[in-house]
VEXBA-811114 format. One line per 10 residues: number of its first residue (from 1); their letters; for each residue x, y, z of N, C-alpha, C. Coordinates in pm, whole numbers, padded with zeros to 5 digits. Each point is the difference from the previous one (the first is absolute). Layout:
BEGIN
NUM	A	X/Y/Z/X/Y/Z/X/Y/Z  ...
END
This chain:
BEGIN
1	XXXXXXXXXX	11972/-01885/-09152/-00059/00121/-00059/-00152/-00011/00008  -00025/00051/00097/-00163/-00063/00018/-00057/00155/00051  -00182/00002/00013/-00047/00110/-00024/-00009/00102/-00074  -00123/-00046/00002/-00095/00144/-00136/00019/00116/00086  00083/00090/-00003/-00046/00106/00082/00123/00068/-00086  -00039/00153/00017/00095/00123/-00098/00129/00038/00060  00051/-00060/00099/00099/-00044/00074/00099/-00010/-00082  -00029/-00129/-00027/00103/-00084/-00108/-00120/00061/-00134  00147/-00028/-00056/-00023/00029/-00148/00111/-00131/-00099  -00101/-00097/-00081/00100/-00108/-00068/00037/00109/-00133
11	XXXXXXXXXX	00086/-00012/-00059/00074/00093/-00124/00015/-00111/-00076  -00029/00023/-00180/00025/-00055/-00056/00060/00126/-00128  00121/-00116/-00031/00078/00099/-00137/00019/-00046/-00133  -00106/00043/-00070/00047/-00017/-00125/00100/00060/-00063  00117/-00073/-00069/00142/00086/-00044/-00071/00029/-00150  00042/00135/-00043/00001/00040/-00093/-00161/00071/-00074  00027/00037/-00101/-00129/00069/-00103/-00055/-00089/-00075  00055/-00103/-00031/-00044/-00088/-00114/-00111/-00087/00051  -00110/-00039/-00061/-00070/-00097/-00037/-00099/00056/00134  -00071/00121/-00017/-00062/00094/00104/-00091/-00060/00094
21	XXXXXXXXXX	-00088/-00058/-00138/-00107/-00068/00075/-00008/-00095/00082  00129/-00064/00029/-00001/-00036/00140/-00047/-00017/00092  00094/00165/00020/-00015/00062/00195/-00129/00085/-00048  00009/00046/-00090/-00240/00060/-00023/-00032/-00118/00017  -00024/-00094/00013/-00116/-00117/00001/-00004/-00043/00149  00161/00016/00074/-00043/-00077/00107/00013/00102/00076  00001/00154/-00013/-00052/00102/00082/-00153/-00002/-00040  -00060/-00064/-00104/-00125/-00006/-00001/-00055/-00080/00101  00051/-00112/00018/-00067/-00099/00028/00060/00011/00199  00102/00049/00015/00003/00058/00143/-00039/00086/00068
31	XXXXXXXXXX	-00119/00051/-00064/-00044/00193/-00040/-00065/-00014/00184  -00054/-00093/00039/-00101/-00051/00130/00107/-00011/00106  00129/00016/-00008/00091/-00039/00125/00143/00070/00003  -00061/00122/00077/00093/00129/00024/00133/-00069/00078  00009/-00082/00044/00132/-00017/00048/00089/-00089/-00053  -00014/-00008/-00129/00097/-00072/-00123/-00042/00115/-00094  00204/00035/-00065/00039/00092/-00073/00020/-00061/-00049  -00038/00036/-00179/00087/-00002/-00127/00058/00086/-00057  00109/00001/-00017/00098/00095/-00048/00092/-00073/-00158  00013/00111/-00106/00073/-00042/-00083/00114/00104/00011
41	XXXXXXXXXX	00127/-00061/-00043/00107/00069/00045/00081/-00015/-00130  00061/00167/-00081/00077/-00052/-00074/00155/-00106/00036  00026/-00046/-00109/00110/-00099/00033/00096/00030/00037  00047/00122/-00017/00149/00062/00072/00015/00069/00123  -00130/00021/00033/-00080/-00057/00156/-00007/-00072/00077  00013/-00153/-00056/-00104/-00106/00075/00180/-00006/00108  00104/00014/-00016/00106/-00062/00123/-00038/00101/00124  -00031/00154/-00023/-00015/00077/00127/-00143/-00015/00067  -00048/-00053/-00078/-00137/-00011/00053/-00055/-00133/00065  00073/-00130/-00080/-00068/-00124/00031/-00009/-00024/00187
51	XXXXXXXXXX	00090/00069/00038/00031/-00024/00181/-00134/00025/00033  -00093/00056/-00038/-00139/00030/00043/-00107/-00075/-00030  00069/-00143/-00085/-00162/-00073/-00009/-00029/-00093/00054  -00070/-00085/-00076/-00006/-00165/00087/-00044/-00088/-00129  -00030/00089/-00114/-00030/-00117/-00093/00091/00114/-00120  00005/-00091/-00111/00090/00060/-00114/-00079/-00071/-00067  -00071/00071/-00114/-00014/-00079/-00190/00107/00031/-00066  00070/-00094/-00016/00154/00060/-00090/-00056/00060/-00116  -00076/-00080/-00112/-00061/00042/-00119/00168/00000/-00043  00036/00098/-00083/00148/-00024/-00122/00103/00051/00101
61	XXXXXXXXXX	00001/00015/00121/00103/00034/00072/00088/-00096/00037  00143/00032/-00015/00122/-00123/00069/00034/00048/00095  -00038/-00098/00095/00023/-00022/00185/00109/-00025/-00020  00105/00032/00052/00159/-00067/00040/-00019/-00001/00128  00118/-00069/00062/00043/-00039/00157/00027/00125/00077  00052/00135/-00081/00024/00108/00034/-00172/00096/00001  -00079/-00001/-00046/-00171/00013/00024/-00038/-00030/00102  00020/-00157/-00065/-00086/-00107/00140/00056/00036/00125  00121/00004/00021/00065/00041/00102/-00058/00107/00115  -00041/00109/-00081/-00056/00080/00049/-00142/00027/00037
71	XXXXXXXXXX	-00091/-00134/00030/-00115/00002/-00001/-00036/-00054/00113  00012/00061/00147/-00003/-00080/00114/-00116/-00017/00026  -00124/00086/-00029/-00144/-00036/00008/-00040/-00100/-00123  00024/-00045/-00081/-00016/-00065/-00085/-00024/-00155/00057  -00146/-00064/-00071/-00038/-00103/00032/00010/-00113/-00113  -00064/00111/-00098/-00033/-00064/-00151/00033/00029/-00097  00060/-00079/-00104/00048/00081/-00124/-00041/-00063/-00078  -00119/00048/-00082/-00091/-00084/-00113/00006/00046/-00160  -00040/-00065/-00066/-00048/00071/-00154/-00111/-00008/-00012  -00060/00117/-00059/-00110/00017/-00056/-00047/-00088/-00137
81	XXXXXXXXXX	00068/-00136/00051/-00039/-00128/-00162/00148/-00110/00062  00069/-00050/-00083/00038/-00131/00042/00154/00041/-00008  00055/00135/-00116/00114/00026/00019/00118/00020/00117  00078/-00033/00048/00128/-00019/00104/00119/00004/-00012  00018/00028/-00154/00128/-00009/-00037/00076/00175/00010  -00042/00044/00079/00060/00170/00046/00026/-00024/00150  -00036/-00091/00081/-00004/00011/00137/00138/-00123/00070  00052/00062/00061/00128/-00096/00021/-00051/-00087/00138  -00065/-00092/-00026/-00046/-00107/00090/00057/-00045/00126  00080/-00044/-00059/00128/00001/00134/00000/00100/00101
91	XXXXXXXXXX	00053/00107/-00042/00024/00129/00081/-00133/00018/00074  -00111/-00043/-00043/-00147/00054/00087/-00027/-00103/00076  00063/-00164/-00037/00005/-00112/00089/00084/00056/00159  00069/00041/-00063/00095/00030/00136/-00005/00141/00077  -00055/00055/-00042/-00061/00151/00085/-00127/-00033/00048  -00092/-00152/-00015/-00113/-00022/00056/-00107/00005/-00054  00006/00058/-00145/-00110/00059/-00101/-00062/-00135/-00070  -00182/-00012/00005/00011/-00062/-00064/-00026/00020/-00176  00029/-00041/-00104/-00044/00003/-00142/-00062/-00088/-00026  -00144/00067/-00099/-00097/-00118/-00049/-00003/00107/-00151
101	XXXXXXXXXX	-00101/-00092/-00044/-00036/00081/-00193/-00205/-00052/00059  -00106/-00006/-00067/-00101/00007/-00056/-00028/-00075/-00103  -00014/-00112/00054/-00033/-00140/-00106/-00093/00055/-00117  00080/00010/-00131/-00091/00039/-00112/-00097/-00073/00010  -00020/-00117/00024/-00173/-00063/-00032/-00083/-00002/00067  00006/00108/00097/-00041/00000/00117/-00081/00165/-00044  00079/00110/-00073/-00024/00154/-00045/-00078/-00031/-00095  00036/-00088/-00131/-00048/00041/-00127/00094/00062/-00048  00163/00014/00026/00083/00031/-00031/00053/-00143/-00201  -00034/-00081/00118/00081/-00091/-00169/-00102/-00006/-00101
111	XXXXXXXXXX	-00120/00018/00028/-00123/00042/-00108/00027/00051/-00070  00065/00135/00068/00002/00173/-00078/00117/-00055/-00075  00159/-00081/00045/00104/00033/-00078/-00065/-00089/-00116  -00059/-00133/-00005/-00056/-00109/-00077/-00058/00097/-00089  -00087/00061/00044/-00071/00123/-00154/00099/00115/-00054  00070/00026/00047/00097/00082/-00006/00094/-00070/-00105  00054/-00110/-00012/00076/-00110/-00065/-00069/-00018/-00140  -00121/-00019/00037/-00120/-00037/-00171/00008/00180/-00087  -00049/00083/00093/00027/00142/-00078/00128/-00015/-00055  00119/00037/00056/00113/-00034/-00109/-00001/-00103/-00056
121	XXXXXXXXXX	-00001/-00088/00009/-00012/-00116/-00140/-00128/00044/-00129  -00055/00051/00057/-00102/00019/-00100/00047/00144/-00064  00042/00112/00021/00041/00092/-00014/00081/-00009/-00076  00142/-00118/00009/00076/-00004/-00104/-00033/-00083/-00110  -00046/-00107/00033/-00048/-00055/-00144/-00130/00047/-00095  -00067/00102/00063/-00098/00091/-00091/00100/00123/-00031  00119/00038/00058/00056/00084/-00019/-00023/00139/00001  00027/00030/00128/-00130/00113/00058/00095/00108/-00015  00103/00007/-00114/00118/00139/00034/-00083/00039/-00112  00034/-00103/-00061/-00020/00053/-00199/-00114/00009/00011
131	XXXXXXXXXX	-00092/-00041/00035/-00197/00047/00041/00032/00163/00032  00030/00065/00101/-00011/00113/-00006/00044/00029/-00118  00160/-00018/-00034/00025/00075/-00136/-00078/00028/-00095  -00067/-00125/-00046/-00107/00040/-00091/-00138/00054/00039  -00007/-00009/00081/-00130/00113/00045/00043/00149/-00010  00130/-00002/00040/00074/00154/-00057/-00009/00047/-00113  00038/-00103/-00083/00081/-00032/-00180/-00212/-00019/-00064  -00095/00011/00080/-00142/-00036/-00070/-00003/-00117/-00083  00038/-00102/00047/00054/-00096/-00100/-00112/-00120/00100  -00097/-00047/-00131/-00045/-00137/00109/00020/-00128/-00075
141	XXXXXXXXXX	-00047/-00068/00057/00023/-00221/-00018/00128/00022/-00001  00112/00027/00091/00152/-00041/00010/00031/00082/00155  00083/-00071/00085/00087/-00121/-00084/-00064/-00139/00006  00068/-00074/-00028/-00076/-00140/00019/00028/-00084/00108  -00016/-00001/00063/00036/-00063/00128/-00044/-00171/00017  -00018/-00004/00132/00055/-00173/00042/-00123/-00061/00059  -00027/-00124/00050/-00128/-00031/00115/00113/-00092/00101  -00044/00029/00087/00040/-00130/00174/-00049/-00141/-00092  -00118/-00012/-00034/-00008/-00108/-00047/00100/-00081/-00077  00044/-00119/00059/00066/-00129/-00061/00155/00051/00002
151	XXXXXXXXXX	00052/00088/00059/00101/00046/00083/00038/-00138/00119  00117/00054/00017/00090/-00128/00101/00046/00165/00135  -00015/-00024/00096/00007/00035/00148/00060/-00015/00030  00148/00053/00101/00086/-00040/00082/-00026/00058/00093  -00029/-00040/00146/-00027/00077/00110/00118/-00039/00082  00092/00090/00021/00132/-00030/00079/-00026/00009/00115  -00070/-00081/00097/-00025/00065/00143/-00135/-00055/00025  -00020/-00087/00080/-00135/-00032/00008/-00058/-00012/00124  00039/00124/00050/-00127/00052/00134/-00096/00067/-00037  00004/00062/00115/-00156/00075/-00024/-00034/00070/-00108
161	XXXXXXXXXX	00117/00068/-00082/-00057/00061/-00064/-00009/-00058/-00129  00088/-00138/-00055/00017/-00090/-00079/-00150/-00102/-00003  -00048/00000/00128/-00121/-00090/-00042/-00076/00085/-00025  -00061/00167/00039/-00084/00031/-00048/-00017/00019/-00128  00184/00048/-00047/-00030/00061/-00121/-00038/-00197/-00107  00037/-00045/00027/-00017/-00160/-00064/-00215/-00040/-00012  -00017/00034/00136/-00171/00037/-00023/-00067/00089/-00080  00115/00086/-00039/-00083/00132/-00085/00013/-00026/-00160  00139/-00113/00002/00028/-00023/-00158/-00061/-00094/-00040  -00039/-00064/00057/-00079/-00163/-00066/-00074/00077/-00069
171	XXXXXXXXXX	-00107/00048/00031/-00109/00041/-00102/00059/00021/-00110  00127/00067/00013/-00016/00076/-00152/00096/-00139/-00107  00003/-00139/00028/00005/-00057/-00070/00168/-00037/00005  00084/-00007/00049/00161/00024/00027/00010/-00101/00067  00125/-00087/-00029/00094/-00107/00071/00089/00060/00108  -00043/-00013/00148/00131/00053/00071/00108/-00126/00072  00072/00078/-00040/00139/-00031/00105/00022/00070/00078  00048/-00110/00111/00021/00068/00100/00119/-00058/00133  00128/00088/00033/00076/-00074/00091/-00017/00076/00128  00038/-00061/00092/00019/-00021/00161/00097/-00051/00072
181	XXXXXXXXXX	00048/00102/00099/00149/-00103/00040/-00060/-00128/00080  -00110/00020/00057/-00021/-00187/00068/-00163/00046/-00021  -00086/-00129/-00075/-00088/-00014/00009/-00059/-00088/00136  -00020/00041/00083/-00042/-00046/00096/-00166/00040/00045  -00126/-00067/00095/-00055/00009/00009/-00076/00121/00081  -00088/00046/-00074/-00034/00166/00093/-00155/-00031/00006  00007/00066/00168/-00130/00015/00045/-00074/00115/-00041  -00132/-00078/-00057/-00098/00122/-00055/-00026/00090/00135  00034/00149/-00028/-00097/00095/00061/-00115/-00010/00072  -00039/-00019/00112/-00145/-00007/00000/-00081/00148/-00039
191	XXXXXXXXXX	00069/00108/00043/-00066/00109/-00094/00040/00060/-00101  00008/-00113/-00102/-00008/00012/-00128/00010/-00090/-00056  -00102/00001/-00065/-00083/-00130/-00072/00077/-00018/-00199  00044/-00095/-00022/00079/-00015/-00118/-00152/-00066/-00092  00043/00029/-00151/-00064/-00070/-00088/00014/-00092/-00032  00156/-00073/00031/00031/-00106/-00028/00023/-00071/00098  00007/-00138/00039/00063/-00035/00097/00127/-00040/00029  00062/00028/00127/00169/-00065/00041/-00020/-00127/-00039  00122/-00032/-00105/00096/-00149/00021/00128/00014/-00026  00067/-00105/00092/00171/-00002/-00025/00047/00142/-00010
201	XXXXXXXXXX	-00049/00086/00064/00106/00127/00006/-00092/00115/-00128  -00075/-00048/-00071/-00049/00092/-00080/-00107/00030/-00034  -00099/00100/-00082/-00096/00001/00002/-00027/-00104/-00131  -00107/-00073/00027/-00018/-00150/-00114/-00077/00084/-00114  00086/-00053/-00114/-00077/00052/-00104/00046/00133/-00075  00104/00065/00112/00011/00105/-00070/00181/00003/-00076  00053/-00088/00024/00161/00046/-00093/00003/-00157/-00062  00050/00025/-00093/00017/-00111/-00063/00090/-00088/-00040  00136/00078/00040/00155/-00075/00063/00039/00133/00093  00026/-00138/00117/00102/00099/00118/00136/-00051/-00045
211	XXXXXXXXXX	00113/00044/00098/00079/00004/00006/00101/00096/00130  00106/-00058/-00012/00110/00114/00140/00031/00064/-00094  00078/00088/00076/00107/00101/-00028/00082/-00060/-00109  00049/-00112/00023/00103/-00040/-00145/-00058/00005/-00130  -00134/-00003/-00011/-00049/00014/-00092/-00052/00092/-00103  00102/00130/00086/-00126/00116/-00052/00065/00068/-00132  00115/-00085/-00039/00040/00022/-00153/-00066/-00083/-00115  -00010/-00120/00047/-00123/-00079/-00103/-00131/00082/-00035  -00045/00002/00178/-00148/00060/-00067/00000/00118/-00065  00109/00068/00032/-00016/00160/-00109/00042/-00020/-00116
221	XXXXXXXXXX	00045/-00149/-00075/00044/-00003/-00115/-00129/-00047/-00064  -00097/-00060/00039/-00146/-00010/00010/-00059/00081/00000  -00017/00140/00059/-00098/00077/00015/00012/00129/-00056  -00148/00009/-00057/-00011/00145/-00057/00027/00119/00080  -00030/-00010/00108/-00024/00128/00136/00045/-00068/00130  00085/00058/00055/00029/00002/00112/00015/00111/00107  -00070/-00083/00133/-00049/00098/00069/00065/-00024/00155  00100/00101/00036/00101/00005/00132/-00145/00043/00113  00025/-00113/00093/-00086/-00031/00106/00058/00013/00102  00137/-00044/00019/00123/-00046/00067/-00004/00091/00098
231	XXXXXXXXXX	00005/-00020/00135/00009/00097/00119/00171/00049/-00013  00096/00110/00044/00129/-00003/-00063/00075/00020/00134  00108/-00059/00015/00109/-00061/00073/00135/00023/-00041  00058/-00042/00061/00175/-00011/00031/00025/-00142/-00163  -00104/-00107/-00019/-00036/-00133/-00065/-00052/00089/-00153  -00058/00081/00019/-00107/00006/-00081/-00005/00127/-00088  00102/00093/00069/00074/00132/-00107/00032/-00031/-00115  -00040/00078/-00096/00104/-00059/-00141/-00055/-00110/-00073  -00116/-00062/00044/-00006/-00131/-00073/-00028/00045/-00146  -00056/00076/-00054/-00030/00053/-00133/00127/00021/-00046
241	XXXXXXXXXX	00077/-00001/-00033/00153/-00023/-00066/-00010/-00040/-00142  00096/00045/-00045/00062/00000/-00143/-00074/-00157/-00046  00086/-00108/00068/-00042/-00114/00010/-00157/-00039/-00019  -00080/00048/00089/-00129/-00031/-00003/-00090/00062/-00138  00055/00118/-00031/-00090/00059/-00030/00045/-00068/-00172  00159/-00041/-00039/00014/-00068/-00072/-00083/-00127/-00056  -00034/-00033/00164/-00109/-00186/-00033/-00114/00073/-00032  -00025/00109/-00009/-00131/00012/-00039/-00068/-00008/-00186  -00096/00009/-00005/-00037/-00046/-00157/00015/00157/-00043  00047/-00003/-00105/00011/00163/-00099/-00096/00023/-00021
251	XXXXXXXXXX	-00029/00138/00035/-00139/00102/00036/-00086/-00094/00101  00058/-00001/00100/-00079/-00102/00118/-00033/00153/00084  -00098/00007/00086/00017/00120/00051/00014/00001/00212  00011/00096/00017/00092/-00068/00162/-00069/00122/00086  -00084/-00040/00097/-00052/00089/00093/-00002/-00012/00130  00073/00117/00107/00016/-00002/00131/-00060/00051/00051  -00090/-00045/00109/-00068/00105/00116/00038/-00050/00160  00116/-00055/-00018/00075/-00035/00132/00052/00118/00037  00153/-00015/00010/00073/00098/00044/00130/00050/-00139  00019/00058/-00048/00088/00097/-00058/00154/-00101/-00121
261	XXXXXXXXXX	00049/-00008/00192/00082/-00087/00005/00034/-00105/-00027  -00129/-00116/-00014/00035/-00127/-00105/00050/-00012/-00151  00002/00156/-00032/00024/00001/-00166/00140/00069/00000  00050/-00059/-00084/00158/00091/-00009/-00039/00085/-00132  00036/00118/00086/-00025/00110/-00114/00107/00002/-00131  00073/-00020/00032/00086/00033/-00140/-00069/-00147/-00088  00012/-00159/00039/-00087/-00054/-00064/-00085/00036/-00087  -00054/00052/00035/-00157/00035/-00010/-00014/00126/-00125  00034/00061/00040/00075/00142/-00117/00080/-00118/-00141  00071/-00043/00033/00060/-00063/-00123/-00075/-00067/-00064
271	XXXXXXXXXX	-00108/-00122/00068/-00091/-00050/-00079/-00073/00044/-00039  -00076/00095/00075/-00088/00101/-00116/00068/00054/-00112  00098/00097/-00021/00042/00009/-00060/00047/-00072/-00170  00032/-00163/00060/00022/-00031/-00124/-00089/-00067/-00038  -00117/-00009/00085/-00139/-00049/-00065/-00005/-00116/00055  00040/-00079/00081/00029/-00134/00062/-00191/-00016/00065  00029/00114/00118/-00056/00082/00106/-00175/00007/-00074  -00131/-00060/-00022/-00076/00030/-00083/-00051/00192/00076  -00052/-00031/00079/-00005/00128/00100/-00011/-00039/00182  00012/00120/00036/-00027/-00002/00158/-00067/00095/00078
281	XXXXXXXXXX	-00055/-00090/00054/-00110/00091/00139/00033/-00023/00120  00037/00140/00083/00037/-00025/00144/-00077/00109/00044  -00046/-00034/00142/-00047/00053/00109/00119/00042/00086  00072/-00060/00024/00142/00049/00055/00122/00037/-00090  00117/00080/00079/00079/-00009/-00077/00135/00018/00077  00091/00016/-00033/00142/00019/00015/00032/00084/00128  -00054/00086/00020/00064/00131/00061/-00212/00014/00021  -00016/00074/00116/-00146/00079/-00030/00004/00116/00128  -00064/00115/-00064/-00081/-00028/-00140/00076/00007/-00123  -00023/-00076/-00093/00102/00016/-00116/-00012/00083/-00095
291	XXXXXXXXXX	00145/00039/-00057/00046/00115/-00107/-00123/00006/-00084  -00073/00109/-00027/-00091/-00005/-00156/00065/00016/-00113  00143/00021/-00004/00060/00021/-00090/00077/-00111/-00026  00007/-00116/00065/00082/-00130/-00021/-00008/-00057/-00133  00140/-00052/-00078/-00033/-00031/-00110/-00059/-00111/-00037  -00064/-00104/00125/-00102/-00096/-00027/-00095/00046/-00023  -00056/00126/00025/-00147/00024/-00055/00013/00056/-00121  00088/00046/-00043/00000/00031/-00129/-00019/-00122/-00121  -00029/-00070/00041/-00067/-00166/-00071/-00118/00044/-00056  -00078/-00061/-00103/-00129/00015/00011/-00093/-00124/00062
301	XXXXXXXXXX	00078/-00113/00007/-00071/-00107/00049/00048/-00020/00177  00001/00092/00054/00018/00011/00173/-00085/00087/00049  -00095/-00052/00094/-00086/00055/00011/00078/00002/00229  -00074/00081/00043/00099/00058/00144/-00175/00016/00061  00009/00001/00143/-00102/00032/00086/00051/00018/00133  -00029/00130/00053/00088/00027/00108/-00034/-00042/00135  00078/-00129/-00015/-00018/-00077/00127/-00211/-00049/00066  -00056/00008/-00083/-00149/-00018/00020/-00047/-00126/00038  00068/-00121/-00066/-00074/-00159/00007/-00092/00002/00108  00056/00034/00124/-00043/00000/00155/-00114/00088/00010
311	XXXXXXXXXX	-00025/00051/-00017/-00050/00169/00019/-00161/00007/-00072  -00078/-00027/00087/-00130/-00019/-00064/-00118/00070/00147  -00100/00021/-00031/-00076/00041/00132/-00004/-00114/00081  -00041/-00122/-00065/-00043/-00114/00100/00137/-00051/00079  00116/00013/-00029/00104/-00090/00051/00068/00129/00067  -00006/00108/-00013/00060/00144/00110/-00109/-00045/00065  -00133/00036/00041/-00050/-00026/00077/00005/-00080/00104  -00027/-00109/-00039/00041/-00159/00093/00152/00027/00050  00062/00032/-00071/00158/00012/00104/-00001/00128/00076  -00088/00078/00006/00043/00150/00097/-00119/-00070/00087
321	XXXXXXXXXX	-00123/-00134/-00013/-00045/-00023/00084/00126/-00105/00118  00065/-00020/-00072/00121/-00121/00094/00093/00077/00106  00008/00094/-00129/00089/00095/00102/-00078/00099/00106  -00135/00045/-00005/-00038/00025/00078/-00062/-00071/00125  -00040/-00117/-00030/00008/-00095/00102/00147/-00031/00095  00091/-00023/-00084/00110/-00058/00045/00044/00148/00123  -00006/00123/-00035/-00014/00083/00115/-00056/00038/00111  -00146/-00071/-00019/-00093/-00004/00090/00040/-00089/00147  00016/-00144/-00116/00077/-00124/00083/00155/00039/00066  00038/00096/-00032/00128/-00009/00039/-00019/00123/00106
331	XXXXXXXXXX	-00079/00082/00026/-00016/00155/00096/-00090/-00112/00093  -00078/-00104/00002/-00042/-00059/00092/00025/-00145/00056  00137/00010/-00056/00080/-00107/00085/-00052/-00152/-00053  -00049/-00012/-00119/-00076/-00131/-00038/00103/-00087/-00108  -00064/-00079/-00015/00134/-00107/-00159/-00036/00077/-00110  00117/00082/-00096/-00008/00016/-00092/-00044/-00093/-00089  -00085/-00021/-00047/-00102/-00088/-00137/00040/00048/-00143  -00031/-00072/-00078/-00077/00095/-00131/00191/-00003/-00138  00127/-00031/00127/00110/00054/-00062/00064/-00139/-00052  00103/-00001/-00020/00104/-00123/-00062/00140/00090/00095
341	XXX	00056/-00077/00097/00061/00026/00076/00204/-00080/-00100  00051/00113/-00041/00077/-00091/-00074/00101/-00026/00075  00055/00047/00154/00140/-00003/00111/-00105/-00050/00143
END
């Protein structure tokens, strides 16, 4: 696929309406090179249409084998961030396609979810429902709320977005925990410079017991707040269960900005309910976009954000710059760079 010329034309498809700024950012940032299209396509669209591209941002769309199937110009099938769990891998292995995601630490993607993670925690333990209420009700000094300070941390998940958010909590004075299915040794970034330095697999200084996976009922029987980091899998569905949420300390409070799916909803509803549950903050959820009428929000201590962690100027930016590169490189026949190639 080579030559700049209006000849060829590379197509790129974003599936769906959601999360806009996107395909605006990297039609911004392609605004200089008429022969790469961006197109957003609603989703009950994207099967008659995909035969016409060469790159796909899934964004919340599920690729099946019956999609993929149908995508004979198709080169690339990426996310606009690190999510993959909509795209049937296999099926694009074997039609020739390749799939990559956009190394969050690479966007400023695990920054945004890392601040994204501290807003809800802070939100529920100042208790930001009943704050409006009484700004309604003219009512001031109540309610009384909580500090991060001298709080216990559970960070279930300790990548990218587990060490940033672990850099953002020290300050405020908090013991973290933190598990990993293999602590093994990771090469610093060269473009991106850490505050702390790598040892043995972690950033030094910043958690204060690790642990695996077997462990992640202890540390929540330990910890005030826990926070789902966990990338989610076939392994990794469901881990929030009756069970877990049981090891947790009464009025412990439990916040996700992973994916939806690590929390079992009915769980989750019951412990709130009988007060087990202290409160919860998710960026994701179950189903999206989700019910406004669901009877989890009818809580006062659940606080919801629709799908945002990610979603900041600096980290859309940098990824509609990847993806606009990655089109450039790919209409002129060069090595795609910049991606995480996962087939």
């Amino acid at each position: 696929m080579a030559g700049d010329n209006d000849k060829h034309i590379t197509r790129i498809l974003f599936c769906g309406p959601h999360f806009p700024a996107s395909q605006k950012y990297t039609r911004e940032y392609l605004r200089n090179f008429p022969f790469i299209q961006v197109d957003d396509v609603p989703l009950d669209d994207v099967p008659d249409v995909i035969a016409n591209y060469h790159i796909c941002i899934v964004k919340n769309m599920k690729l099946d084998s019956n999609i993929i199937s149908r995508a004979n110009q198709m080169k690339l099938i990426m996310q606009y961030g690190v999510g993959l769990e909509g795209v049937d891998i296999d099926a694009a292995t074997k039609c020739g396609i390749s799939v990559a995601r956009i190394p969050g630490g690479k966007t400023g993607n695990a920054t945004s979810c890392a601040e994204m993670a501290i807003y809800l925690m802070l939100g529920l333990l100042r208790k930001q429902n009943e704050m409006q209420i009484a700004i309604k009700q003219k009512k001031l000094g109540e309610p009384v709320g909580e500090t991060l300070l001298g709080k216990t941390v559970f960070i279930m998940g300790f990548g990218n977005i587990g060490i940033e958010l672990a850099k953002r909590l020290r300050p405020f004075g908090v013991k973290i925990l933190a598990t990993k299915r293999i602590w093994a040794s990771q090469p610093q970034d060269n473009n991106e410079s850490l505050a702390f330095p790598i040892q043995n697999g972690i950033v030094e200084d910043l958690v204060d017991e690790k642990g695996s996976h077997e462990d992640i009922y202890e540390f929540a029987s330990n910890a005030d707040i826990v926070v789902c980091c966990l990338s989610i899998n076939s392994e990794t569905a469901g881990t929030v269960d009756k069970r877990f949420i049981s090891s947790m300390k009464k009025g412990a409070l439990l916040v996700n900005i992973s994916r939806g799916g690590l929390l079992d909803y009915e769980a989750v509803a019951c412990h709130l309910k009988s007060g087990h549950l202290g409160g919860l903050g998710i960026d994701v959820a179950w189903t999206e976009p989700f019910d406004p009428d669901d009877p989890i929000l009818k809580f006062p201590n659940v606080i919801i954000t629709p799908h945002v962690a990610g979603i900041t100027e600096f980290s859309f930016r940098s990824a509609s710059k990847v993806v606009g590169d990655v089109a450039l490189q790919l209409h002129r026949g060069t090595p795609l760079r910049g991606i995480e190639f996962v087939n």
